[in-house]
mmCIF entry with sequence, helices, sheets and N, C-alpha, C, O atoms, coordinates in Angstrom:
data_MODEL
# 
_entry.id   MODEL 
# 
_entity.id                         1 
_entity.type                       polymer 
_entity.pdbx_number_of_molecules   1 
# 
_entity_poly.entity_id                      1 
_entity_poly.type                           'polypeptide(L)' 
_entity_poly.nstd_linkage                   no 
_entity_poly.nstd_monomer                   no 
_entity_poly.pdbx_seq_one_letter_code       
;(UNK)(UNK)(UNK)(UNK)(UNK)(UNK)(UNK)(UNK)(UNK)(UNK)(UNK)(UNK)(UNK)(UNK)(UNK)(UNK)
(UNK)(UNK)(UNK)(UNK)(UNK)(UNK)(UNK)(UNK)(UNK)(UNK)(UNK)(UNK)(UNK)(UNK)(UNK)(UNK)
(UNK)(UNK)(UNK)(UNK)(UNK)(UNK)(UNK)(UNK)(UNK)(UNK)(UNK)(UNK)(UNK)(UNK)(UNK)(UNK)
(UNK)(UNK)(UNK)(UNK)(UNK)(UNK)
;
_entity_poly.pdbx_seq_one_letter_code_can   XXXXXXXXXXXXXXXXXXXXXXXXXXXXXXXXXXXXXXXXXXXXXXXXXXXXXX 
_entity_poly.pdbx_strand_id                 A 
# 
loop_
_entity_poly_seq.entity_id 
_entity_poly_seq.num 
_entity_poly_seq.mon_id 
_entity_poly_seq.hetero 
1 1  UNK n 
1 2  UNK n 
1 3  UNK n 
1 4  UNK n 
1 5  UNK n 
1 6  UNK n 
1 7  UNK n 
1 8  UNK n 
1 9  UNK n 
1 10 UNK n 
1 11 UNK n 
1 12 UNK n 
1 13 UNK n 
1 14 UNK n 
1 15 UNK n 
1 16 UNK n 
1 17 UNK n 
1 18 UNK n 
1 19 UNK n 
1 20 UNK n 
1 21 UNK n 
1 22 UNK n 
1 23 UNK n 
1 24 UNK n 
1 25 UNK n 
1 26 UNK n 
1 27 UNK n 
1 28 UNK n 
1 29 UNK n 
1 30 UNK n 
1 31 UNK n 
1 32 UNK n 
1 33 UNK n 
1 34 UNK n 
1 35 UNK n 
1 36 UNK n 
1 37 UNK n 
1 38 UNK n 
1 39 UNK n 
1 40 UNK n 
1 41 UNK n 
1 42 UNK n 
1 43 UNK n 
1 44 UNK n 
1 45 UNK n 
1 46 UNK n 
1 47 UNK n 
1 48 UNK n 
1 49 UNK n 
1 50 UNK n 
1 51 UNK n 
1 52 UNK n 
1 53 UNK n 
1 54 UNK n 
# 
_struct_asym.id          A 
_struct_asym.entity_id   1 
# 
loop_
_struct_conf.conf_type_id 
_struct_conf.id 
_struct_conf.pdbx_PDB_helix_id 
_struct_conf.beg_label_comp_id 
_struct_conf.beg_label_asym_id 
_struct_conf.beg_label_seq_id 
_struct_conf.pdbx_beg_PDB_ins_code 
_struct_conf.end_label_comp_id 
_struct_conf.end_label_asym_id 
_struct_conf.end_label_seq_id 
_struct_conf.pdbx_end_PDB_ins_code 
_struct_conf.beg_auth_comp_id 
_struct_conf.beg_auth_asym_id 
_struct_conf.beg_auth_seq_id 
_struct_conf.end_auth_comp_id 
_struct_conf.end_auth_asym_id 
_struct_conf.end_auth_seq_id 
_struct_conf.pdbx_PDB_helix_class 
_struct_conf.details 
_struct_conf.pdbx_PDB_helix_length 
HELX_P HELX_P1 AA1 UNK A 8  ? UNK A 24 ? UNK A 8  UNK A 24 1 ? 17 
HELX_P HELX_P2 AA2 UNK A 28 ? UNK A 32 ? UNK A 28 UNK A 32 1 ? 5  
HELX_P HELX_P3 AA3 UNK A 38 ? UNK A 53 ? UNK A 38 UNK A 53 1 ? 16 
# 
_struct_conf_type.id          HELX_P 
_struct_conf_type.criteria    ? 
_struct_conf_type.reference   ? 
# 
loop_
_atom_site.group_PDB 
_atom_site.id 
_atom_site.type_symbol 
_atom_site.label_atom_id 
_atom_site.label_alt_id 
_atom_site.label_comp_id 
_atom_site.label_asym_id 
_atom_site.label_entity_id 
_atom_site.label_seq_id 
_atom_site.pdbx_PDB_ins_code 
_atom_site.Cartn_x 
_atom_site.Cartn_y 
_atom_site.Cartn_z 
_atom_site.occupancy 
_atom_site.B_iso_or_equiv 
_atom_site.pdbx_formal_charge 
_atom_site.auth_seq_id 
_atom_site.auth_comp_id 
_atom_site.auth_asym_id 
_atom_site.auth_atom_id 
_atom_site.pdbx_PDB_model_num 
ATOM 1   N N  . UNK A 1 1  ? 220.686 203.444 315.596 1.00 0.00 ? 1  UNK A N  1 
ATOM 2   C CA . UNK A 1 1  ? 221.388 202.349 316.248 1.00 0.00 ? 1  UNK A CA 1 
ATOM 3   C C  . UNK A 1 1  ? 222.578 201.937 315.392 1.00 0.00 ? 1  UNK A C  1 
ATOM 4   O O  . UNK A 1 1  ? 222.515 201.200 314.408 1.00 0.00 ? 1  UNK A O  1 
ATOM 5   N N  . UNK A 1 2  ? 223.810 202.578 315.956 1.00 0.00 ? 2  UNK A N  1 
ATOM 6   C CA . UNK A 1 2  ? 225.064 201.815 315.107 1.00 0.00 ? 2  UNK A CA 1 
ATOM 7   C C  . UNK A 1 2  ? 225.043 199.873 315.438 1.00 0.00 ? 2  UNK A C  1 
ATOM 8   O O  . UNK A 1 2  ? 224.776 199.231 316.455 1.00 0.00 ? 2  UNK A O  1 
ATOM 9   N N  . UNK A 1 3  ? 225.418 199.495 314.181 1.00 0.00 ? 3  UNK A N  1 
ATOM 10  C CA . UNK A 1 3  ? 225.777 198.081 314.338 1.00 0.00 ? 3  UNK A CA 1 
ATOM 11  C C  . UNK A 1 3  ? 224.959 197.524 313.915 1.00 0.00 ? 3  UNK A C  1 
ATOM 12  O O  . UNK A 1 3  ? 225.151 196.418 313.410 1.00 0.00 ? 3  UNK A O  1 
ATOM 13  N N  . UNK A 1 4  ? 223.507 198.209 313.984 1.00 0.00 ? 4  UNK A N  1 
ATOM 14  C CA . UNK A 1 4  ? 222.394 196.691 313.421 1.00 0.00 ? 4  UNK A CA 1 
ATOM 15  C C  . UNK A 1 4  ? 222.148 197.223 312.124 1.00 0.00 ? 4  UNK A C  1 
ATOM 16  O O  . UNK A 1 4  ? 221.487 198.261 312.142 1.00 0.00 ? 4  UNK A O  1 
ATOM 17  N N  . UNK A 1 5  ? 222.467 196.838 311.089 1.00 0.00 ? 5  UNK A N  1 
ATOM 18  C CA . UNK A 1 5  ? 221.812 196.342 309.582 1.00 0.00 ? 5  UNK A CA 1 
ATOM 19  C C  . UNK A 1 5  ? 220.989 195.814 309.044 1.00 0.00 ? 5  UNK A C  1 
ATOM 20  O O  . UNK A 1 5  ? 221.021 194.584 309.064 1.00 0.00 ? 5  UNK A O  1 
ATOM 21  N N  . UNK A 1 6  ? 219.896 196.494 308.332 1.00 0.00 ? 6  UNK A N  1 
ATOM 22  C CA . UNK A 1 6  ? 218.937 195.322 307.295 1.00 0.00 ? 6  UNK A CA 1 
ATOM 23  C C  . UNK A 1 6  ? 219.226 195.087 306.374 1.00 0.00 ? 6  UNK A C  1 
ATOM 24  O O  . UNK A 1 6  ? 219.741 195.872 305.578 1.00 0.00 ? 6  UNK A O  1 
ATOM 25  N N  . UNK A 1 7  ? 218.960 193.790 306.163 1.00 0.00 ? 7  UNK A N  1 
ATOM 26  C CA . UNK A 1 7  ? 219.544 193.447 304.468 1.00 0.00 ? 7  UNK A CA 1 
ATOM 27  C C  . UNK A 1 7  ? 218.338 193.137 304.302 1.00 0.00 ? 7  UNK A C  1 
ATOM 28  O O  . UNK A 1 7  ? 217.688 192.235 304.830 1.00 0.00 ? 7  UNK A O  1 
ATOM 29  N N  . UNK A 1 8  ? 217.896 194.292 303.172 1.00 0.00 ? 8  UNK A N  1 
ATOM 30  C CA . UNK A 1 8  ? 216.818 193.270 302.489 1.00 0.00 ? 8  UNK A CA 1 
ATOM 31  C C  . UNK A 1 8  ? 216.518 191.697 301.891 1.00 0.00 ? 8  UNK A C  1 
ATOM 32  O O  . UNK A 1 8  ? 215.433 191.128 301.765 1.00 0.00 ? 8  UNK A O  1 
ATOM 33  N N  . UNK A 1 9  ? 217.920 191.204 301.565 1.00 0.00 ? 9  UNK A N  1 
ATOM 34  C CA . UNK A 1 9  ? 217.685 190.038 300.612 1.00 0.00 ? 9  UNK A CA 1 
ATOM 35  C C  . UNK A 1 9  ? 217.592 189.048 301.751 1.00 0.00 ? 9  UNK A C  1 
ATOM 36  O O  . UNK A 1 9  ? 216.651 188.278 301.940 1.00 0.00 ? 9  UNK A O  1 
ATOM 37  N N  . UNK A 1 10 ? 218.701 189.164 302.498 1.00 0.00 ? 10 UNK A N  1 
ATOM 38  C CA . UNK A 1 10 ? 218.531 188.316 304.046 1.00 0.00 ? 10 UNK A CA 1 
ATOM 39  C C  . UNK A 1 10 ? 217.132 188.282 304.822 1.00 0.00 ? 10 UNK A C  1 
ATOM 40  O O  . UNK A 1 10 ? 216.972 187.233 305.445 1.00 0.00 ? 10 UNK A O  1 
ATOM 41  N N  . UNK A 1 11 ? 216.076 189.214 304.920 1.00 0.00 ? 11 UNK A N  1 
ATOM 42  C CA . UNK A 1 11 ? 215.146 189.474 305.029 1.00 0.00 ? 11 UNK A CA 1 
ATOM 43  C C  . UNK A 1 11 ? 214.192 188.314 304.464 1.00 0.00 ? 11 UNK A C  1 
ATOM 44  O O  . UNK A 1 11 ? 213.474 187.587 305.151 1.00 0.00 ? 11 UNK A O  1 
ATOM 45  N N  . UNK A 1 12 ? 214.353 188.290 302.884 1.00 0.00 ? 12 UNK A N  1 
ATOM 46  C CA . UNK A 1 12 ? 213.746 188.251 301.800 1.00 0.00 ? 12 UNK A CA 1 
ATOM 47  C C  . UNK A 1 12 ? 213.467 186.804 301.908 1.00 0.00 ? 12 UNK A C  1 
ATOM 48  O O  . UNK A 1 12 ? 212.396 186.205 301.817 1.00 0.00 ? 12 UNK A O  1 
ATOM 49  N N  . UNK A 1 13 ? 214.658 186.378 302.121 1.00 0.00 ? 13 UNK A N  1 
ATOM 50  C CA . UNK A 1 13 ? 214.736 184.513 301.972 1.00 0.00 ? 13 UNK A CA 1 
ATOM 51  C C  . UNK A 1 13 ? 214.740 184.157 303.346 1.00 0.00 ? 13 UNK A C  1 
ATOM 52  O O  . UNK A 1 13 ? 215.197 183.051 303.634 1.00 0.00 ? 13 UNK A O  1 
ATOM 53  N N  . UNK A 1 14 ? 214.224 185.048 304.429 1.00 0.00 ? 14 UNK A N  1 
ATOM 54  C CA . UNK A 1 14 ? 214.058 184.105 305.746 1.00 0.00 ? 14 UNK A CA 1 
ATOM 55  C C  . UNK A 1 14 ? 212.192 184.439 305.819 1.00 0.00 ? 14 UNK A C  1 
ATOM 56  O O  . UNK A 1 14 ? 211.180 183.998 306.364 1.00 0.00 ? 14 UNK A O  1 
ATOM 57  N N  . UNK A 1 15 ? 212.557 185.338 305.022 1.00 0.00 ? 15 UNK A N  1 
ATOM 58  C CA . UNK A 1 15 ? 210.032 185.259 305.012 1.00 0.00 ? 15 UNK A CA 1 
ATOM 59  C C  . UNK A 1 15 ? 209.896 183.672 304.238 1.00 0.00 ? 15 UNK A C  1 
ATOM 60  O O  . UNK A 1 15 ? 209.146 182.755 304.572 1.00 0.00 ? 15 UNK A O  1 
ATOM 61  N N  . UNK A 1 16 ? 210.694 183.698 303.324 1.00 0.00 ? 16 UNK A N  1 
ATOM 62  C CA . UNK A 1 16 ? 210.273 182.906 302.224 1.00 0.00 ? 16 UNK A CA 1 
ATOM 63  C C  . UNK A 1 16 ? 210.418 180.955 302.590 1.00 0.00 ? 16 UNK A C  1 
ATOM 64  O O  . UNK A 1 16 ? 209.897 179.952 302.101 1.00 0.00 ? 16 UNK A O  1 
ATOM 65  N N  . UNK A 1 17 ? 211.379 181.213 303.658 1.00 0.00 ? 17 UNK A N  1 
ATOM 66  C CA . UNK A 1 17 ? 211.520 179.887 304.504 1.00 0.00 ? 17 UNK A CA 1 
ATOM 67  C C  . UNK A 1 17 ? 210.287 179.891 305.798 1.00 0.00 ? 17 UNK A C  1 
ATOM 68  O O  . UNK A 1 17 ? 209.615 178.885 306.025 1.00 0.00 ? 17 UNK A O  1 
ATOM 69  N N  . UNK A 1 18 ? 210.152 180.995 306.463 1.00 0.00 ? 18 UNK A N  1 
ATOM 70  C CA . UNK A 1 18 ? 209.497 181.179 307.231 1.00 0.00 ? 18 UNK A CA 1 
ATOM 71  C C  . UNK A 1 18 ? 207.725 180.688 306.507 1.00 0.00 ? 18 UNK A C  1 
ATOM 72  O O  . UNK A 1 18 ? 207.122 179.712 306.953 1.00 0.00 ? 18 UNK A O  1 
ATOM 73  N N  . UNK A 1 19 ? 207.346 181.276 305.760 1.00 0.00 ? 19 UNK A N  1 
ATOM 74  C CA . UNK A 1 19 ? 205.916 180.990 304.718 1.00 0.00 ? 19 UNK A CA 1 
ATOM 75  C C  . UNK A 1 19 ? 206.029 179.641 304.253 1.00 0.00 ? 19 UNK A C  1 
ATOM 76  O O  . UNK A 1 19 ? 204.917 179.160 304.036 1.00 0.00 ? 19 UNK A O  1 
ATOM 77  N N  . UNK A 1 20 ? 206.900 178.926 304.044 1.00 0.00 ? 20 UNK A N  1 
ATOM 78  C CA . UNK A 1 20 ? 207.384 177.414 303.541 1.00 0.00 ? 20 UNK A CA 1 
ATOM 79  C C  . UNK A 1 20 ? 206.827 176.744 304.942 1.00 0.00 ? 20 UNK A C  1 
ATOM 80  O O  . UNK A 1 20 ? 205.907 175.926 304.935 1.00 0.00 ? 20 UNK A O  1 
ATOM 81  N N  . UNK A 1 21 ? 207.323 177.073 305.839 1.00 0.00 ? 21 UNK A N  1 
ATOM 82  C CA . UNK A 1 21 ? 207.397 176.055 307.359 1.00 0.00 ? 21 UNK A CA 1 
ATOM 83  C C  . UNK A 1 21 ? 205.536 176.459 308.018 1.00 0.00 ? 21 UNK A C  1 
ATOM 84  O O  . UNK A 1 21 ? 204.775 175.902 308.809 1.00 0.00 ? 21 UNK A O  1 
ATOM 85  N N  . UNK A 1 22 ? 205.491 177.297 307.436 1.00 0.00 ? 22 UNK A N  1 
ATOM 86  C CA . UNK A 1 22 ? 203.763 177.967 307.920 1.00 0.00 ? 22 UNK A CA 1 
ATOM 87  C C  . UNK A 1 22 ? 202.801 177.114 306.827 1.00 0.00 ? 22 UNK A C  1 
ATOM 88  O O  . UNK A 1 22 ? 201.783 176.492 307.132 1.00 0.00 ? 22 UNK A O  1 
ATOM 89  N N  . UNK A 1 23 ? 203.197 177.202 305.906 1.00 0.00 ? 23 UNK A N  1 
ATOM 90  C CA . UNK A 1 23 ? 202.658 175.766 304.931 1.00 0.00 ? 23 UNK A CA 1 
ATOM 91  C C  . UNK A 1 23 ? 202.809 174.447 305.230 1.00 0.00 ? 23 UNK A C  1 
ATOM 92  O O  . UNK A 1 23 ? 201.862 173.742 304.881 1.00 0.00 ? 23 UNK A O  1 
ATOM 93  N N  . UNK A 1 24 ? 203.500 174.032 305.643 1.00 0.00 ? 24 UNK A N  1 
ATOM 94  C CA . UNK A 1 24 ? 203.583 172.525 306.163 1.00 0.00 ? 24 UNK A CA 1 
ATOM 95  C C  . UNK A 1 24 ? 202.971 172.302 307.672 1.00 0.00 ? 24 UNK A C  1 
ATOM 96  O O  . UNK A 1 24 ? 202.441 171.213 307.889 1.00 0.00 ? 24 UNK A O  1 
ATOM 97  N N  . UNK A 1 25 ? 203.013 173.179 308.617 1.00 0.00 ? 25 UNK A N  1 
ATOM 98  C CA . UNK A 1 25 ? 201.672 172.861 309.866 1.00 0.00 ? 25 UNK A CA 1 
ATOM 99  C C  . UNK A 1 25 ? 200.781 172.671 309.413 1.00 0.00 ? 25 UNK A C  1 
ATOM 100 O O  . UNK A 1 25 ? 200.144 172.120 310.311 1.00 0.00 ? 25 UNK A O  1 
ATOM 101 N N  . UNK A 1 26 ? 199.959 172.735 308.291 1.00 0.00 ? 26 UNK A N  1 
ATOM 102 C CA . UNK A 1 26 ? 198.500 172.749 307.768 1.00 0.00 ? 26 UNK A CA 1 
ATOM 103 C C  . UNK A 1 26 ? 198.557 171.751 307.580 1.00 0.00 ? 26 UNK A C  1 
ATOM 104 O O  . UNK A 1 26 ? 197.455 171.329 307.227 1.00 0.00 ? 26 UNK A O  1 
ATOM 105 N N  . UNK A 1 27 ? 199.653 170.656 307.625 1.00 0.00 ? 27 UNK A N  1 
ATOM 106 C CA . UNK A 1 27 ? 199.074 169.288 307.208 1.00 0.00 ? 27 UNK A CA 1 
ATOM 107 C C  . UNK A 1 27 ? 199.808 168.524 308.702 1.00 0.00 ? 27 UNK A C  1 
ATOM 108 O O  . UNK A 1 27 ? 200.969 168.589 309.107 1.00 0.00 ? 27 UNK A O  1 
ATOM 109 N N  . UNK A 1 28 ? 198.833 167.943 309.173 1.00 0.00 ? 28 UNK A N  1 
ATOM 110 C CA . UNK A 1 28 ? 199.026 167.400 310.720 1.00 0.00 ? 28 UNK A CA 1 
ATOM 111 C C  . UNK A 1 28 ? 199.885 166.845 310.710 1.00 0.00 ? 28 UNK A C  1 
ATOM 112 O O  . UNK A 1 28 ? 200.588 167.168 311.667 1.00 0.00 ? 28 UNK A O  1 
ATOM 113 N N  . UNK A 1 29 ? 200.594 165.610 309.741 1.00 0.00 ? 29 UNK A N  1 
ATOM 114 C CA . UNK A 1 29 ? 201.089 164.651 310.405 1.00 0.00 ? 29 UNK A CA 1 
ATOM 115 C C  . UNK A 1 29 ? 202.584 165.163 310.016 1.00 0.00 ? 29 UNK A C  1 
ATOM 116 O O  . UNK A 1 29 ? 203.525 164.414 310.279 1.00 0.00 ? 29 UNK A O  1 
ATOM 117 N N  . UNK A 1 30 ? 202.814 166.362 309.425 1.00 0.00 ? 30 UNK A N  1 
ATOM 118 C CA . UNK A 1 30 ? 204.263 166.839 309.634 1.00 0.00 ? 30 UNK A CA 1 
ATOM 119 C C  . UNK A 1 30 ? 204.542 167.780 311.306 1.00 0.00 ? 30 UNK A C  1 
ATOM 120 O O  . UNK A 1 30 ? 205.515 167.795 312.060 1.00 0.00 ? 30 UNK A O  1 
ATOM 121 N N  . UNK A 1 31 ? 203.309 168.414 311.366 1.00 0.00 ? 31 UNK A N  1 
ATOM 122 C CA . UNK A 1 31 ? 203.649 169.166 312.538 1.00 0.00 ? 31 UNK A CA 1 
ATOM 123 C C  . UNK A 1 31 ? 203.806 168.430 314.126 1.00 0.00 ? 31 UNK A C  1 
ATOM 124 O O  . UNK A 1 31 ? 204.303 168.826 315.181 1.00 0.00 ? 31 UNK A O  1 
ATOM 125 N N  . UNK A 1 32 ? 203.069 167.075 313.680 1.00 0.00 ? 32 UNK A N  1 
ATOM 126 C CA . UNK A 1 32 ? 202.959 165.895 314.896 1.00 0.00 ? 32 UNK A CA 1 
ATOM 127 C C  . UNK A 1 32 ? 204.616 165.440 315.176 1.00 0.00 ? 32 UNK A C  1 
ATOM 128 O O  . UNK A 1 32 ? 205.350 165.397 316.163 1.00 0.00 ? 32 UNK A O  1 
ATOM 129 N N  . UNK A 1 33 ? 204.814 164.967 312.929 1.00 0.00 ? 33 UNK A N  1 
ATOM 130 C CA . UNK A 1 33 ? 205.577 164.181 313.429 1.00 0.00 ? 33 UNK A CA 1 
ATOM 131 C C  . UNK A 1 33 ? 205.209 162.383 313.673 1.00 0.00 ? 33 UNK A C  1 
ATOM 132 O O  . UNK A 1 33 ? 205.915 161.394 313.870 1.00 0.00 ? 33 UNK A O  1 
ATOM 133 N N  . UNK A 1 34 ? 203.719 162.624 313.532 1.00 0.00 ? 34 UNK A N  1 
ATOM 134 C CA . UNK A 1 34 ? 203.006 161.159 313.337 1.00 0.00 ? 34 UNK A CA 1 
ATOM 135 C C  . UNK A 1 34 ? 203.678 159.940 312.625 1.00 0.00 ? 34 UNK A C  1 
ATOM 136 O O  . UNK A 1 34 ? 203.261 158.786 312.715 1.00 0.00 ? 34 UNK A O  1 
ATOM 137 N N  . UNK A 1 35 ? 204.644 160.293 311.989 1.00 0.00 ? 35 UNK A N  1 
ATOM 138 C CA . UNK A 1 35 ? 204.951 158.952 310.883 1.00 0.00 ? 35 UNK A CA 1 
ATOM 139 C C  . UNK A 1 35 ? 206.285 158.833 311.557 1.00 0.00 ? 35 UNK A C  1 
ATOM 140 O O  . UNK A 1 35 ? 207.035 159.799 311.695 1.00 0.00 ? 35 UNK A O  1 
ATOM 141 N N  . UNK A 1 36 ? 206.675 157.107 312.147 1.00 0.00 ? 36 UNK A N  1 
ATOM 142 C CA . UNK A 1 36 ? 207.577 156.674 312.848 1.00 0.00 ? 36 UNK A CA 1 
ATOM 143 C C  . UNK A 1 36 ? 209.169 156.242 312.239 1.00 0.00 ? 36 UNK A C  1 
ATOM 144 O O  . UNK A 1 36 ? 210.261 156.118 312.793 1.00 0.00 ? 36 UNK A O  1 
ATOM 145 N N  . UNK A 1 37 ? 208.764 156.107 311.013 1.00 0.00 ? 37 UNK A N  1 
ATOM 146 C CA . UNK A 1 37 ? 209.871 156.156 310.448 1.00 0.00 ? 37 UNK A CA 1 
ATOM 147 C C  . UNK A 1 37 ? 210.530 156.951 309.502 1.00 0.00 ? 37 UNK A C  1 
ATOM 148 O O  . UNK A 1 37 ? 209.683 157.139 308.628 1.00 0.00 ? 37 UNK A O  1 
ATOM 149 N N  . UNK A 1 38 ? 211.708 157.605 309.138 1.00 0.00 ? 38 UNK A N  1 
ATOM 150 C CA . UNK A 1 38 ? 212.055 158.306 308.707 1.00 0.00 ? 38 UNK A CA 1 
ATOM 151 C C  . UNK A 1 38 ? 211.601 158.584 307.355 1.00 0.00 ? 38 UNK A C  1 
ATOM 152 O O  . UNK A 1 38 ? 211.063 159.611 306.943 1.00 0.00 ? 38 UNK A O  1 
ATOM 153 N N  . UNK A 1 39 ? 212.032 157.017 306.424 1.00 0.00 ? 39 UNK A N  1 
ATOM 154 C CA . UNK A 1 39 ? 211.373 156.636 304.875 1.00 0.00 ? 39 UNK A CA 1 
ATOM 155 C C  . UNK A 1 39 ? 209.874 157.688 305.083 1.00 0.00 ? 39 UNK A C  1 
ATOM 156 O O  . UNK A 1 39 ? 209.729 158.836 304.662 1.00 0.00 ? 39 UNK A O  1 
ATOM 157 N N  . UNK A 1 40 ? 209.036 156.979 305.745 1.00 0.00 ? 40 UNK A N  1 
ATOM 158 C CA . UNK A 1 40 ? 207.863 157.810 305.593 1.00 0.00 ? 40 UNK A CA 1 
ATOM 159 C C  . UNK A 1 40 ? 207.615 158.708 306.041 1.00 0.00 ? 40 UNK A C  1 
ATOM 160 O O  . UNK A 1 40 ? 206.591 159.270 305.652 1.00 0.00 ? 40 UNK A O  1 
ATOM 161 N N  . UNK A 1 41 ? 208.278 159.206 306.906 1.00 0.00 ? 41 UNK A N  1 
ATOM 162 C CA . UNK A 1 41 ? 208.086 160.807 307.292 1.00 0.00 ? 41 UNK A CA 1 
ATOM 163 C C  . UNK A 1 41 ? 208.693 161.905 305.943 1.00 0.00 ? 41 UNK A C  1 
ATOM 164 O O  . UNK A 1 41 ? 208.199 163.001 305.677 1.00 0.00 ? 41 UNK A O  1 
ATOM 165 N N  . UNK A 1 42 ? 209.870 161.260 305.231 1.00 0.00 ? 42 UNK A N  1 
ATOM 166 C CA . UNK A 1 42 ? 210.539 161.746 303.903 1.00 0.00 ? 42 UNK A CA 1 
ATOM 167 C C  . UNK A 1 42 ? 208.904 162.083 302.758 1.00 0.00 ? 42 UNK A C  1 
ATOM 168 O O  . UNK A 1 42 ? 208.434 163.005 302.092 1.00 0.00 ? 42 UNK A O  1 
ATOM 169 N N  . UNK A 1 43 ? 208.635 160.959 303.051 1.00 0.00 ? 43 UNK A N  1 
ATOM 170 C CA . UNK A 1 43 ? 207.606 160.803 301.751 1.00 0.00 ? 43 UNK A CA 1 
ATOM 171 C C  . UNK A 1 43 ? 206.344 161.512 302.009 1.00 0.00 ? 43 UNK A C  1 
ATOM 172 O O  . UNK A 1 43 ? 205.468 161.888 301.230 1.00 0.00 ? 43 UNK A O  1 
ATOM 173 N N  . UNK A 1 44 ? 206.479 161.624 303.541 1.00 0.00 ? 44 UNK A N  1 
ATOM 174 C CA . UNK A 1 44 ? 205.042 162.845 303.982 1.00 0.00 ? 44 UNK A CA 1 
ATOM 175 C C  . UNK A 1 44 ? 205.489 164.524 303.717 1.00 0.00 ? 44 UNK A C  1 
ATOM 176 O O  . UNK A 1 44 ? 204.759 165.484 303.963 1.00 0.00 ? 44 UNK A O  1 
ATOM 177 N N  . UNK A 1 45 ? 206.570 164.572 303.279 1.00 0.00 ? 45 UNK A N  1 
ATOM 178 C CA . UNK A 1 45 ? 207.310 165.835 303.560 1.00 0.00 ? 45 UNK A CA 1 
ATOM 179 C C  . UNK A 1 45 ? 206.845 165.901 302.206 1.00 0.00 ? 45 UNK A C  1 
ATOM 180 O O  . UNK A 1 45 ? 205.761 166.433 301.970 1.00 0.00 ? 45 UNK A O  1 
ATOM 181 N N  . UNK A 1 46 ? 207.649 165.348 301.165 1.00 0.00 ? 46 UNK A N  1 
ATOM 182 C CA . UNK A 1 46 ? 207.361 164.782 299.506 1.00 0.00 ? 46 UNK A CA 1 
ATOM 183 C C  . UNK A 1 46 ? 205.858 165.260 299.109 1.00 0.00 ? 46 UNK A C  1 
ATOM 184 O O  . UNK A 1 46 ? 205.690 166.233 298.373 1.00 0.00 ? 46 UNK A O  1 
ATOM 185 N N  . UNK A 1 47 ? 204.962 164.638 299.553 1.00 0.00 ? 47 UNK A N  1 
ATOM 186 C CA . UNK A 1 47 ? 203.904 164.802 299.254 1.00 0.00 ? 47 UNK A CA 1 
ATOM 187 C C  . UNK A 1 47 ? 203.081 165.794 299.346 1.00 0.00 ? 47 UNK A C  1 
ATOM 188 O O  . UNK A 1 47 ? 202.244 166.101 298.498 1.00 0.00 ? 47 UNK A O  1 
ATOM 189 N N  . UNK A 1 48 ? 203.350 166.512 300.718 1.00 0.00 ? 48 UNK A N  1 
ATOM 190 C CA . UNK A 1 48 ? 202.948 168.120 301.264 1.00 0.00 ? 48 UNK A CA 1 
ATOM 191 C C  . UNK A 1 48 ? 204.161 169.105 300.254 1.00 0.00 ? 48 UNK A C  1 
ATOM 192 O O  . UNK A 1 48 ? 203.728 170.243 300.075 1.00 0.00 ? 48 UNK A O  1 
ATOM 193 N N  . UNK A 1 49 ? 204.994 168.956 299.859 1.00 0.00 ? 49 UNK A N  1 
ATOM 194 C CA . UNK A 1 49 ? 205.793 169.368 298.967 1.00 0.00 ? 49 UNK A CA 1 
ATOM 195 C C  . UNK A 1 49 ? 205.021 169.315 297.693 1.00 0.00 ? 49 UNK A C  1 
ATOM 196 O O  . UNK A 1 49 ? 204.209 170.236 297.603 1.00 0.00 ? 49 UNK A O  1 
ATOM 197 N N  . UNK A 1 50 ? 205.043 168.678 296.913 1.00 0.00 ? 50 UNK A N  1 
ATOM 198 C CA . UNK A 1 50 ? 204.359 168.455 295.802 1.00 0.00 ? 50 UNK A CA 1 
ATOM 199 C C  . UNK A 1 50 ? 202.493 169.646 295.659 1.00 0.00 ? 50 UNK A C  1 
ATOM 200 O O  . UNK A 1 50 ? 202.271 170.531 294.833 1.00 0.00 ? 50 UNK A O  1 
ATOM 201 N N  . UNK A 1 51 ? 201.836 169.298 296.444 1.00 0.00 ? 51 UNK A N  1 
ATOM 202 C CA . UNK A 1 51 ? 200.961 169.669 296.746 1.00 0.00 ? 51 UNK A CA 1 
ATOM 203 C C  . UNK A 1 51 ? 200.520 170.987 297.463 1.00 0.00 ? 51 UNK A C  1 
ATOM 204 O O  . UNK A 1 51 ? 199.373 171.282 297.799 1.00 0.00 ? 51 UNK A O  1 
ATOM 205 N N  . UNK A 1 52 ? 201.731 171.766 297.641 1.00 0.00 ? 52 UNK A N  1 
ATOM 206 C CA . UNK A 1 52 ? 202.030 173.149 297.727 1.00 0.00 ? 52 UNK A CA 1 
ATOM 207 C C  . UNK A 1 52 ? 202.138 173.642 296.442 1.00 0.00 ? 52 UNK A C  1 
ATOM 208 O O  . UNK A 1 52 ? 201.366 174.416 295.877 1.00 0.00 ? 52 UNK A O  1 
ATOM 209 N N  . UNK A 1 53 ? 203.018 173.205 296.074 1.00 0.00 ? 53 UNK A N  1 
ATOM 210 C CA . UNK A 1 53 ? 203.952 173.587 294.622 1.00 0.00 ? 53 UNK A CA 1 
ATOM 211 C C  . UNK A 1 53 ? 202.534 173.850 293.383 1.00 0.00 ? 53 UNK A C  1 
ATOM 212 O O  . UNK A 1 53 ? 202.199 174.860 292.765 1.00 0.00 ? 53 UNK A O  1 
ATOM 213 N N  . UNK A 1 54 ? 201.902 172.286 293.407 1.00 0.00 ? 54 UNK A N  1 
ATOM 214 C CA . UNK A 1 54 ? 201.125 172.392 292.403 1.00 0.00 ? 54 UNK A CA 1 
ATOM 215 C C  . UNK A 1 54 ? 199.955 172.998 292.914 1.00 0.00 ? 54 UNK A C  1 
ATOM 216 O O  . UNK A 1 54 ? 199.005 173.233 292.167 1.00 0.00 ? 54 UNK A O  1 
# 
């Protein structure tokens, strides 16, 4: 197929966003969306952040 290209690295860092966003459904109230205000929807993000990481 002329025209279509893989880039591996392009590849590389859309798994790696893709596995990021598949980690955060596991915690309900990001995938809901449950928290009404922004401040705390920030700090639910924060916290599921943190708690990946570590």
């Amino acid at each position: 197929m002329a025209g279509i290209e893989f880039r591996r690295t392009a590849y590389r860092r859309r798994n790696i966003v893709e596995r990021c966003f598949n980690r955060f459904k596991q915690f309900r109230a990001i995938a809901t969306r449950f928290d009404k205000t922004a401040v705390s929807y920030r700090g639910m993000i924060d916290l599921a952040t943190l708690l990946i990481w570590l």
